[in-house]
N, C-alpha and C positions, 0 to 999 in steps of 0.2 A: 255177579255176571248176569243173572237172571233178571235183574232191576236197568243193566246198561241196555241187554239187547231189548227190554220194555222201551226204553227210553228211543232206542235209533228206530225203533219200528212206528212209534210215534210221530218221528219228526221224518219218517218216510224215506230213511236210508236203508233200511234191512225190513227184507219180508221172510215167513216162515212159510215150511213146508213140509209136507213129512212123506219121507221116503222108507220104501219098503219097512214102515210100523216104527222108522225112528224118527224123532220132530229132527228139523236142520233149519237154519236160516242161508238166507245170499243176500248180496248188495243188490240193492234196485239200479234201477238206471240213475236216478238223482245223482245216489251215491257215487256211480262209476262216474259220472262227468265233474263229480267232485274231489277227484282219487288224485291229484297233481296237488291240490290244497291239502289233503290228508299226507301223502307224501311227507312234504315241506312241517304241516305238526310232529310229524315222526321223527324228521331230521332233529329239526327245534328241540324235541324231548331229552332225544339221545346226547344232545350237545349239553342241553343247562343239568343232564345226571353227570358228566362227566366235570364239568366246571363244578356242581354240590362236592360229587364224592369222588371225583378224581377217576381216568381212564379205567385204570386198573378194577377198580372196586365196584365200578357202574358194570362193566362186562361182569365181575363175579357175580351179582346181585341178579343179573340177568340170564345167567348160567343155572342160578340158584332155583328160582324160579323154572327154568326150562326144567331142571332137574325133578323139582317138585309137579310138574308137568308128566313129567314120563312116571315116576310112580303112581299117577292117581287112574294115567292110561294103561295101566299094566295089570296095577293092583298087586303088584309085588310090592312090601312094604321096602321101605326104604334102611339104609344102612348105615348111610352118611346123614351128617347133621349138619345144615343149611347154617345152624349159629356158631359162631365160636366166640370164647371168650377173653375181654380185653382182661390183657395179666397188668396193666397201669391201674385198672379202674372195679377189678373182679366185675365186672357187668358184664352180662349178654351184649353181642353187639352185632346186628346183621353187615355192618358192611365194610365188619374188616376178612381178608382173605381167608377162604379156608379150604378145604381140601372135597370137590365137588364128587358126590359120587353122582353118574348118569344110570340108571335105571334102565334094565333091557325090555325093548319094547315086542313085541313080535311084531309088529309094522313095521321095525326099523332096522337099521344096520343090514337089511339085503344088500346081495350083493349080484348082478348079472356075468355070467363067465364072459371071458373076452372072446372066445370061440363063436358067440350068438352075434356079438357084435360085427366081426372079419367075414360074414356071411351076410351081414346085412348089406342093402344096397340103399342107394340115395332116392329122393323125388323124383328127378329125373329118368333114373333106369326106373323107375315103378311104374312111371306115366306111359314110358316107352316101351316096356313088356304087357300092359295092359292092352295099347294099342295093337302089337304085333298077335295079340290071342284073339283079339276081335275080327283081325284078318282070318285066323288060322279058325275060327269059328270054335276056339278052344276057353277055358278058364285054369284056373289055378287051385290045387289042391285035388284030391283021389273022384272027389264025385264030378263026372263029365258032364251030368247030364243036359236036356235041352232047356230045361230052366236056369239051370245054373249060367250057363254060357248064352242066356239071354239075358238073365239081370249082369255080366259083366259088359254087356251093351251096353244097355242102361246107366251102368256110373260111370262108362267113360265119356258118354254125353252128360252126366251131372257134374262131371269131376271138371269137366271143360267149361262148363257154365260158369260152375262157382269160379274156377280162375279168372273169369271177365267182368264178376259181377262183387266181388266182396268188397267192403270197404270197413275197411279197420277204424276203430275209434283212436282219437284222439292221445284218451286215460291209456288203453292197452296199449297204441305205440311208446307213450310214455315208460308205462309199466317194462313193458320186454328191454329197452334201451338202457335201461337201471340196472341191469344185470350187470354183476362183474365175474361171477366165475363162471369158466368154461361148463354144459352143459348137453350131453347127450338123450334127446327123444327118440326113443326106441319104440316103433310100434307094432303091434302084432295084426297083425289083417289077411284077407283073403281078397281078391280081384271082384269075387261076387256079392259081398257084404254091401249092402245099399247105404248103413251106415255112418262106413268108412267112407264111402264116395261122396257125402253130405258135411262131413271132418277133415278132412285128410287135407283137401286143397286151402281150409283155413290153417290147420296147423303147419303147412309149407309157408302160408304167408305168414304167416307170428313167426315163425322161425326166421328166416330174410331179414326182421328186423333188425337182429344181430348177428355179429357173427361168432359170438362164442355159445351160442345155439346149435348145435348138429343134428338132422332130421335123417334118421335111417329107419327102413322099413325090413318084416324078417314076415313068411308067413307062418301062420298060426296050425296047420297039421302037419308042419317039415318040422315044428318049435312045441311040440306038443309035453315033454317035460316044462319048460318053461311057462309054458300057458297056463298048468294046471299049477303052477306058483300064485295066478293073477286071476284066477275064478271068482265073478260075479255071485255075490250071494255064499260064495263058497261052494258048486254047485256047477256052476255054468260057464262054458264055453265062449263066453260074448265077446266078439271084437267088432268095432279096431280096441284094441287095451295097449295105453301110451303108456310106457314106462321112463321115466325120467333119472338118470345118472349124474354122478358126479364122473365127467368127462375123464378128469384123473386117476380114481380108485375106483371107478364104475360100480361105489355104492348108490341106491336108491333115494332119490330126494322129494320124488313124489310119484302119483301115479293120476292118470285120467283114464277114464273109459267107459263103458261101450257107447255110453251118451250126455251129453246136456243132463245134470242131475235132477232139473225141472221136468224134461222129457222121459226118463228113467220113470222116472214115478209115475209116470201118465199112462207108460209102457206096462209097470205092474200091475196096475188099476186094472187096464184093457184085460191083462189077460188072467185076472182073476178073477173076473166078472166074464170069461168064458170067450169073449170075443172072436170071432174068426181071422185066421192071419189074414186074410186079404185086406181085412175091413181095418186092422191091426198099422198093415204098411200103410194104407191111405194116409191115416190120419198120422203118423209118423212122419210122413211126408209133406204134408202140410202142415205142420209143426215148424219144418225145418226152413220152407219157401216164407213163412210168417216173419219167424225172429231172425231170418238173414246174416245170421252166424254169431249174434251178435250175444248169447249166453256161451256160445264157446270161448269166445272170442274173451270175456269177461272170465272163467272158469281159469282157464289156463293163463292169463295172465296177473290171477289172484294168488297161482298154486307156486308157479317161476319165480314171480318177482319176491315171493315171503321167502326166497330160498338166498339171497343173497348178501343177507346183513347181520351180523351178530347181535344187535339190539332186535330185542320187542320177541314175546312168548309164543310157543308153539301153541299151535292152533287144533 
């Protein structure tokens, strides 16, 4: 693994980064403009395993795999054996069927109550209670104050902006359109969070691109059991935090949040090196006016689209 990400960083598809003390990589731009050709090698892969070893045995191998994945992220040893044995030939054989055991993850198998969901409300009602508190010179959630209820000034002119000004790449319209199963974005936010108001109007438009994409929004201190499921660091409080469902079992398929995983780390840096919030949002800010949504943009349609195919390994 350590020799391929050598190699795509080389030929300038992946670059590293390291957030909060852990190295990570992401696809560079090359790469995203190359994500319809990557696609199409994917398809190709899935198709000549299945033609080698037949439907059946290419999904087990690829189960197998996953399988072997979630033990190594757990660190619970495993129970099941990935090999079984041909009784034609007494030999070990990877790829005949055998009996998968899946590995429990604590990342995985959440599940969101449907009670969060039937409270949540759409884009639309969000934009249009935002607007109605900016009249009422009010915000949303326990602390009134006159900051508060000036920064939800502030992102309903940001939030209005980005709606006029985003433009979706190419790869991600790609991406999101590939989707086949139903999929609920569940997001946790406040009216005053600056930014949600720098997110929020991209992930209404990624969402639009399909329609078995659902965008509902819930606030975060009326949702305070659930929020503290989706703590930052383990620790913290940060929204907007997207929660991603399977629309049918409203289990967990992924999650995004509080920021750009490039900007997160920028955010850490800043404030462990003591920085003043002030000096903090600036440049947060001009973070976001820079890359023109176009690492969200990339994030989320890296996280969605790996959720809809049963080839190819957990990541």
């Amino acid at each position: 693994m350590v020799r391929l990400v050598n190699q795509l960083v080389k030929k300038g598809l992946m670059e590293r980064f390291e957030f909060d003390g852990i190295r990570m990589v992401m696809l560079t731009q090359q790469a995203w403009e190359q994500f319809d050709l990557f696609s199409r090698c994917e398809a190709d892969f899935g198709r000549r395993s299945e033609e080698l070893l037949g439907r059946e045995n290419a999904l087990w191998l690829t189960r197998c795999m996953n399988s072997a994945t979630d033990a190594l992220r757990s660190g619970i040893p495993t129970q099941g054996n990935c090999l079984v044995r041909d009784e034609n030939s007494g030999e070990e054989n990877r790829y005949l069927q055998g009996k998968i055991v899946t590995m429990p993850n604590p990342e995985q198998d959440r599940k969101v109550e449907a009670a969060y969901l039937q409270k949540a409300i759409s884009y639309e009602a969000y934009v249009a209670l935002i607007d109605q508190l900016v009249i009422n010179g009010e915000t949303t959630g326990p602390d009134q104050s006159e900051a508060f209820i000036h920064y939800t000034a502030l992102n309903q002119q940001r939030m209005h902006r980005w709606e006029k000004t985003i433009q979706l790449l190419p790869s991600v319209e790609t991406a999101l359109r590939g989707i086949t199963v139903p999929q609920t974005w569940l997001v946790l936010t406040e009216a005053w969070c600056g930014d949600a108001a720098h997110s929020i109007p991209v992930l209404h438009a990624l969402a639009a691109l399909n329609p078995l994409i659902t965008l509902r929004f819930i606030f975060r201190d009326e949702n305070l059991e659930l929020m503290d499921r989706y703590l930052t660091n383990g620790v913290s409080r940060s929204i907007p935090k997207l929660i991603a469902l399977d629309t049918a079992t409203h289990e967990e398929l992924f999650t995004w949040g509080p920021r750009p995983a490039p900007l997160q780390a920028i955010f850490m840096k800043m404030r462990e090196e003591g920085m003043a919030y002030a000096a903090i949002k600036e440049e947060l800010q001009r973070w976001y006016n820079k890359d023109k949504s176009v690492t969200i943009q990339q994030e989320m349609a890296a996280l969605a689209a790996a959720t809809h195919t049963d080839m190819g390994m957990t990541a």
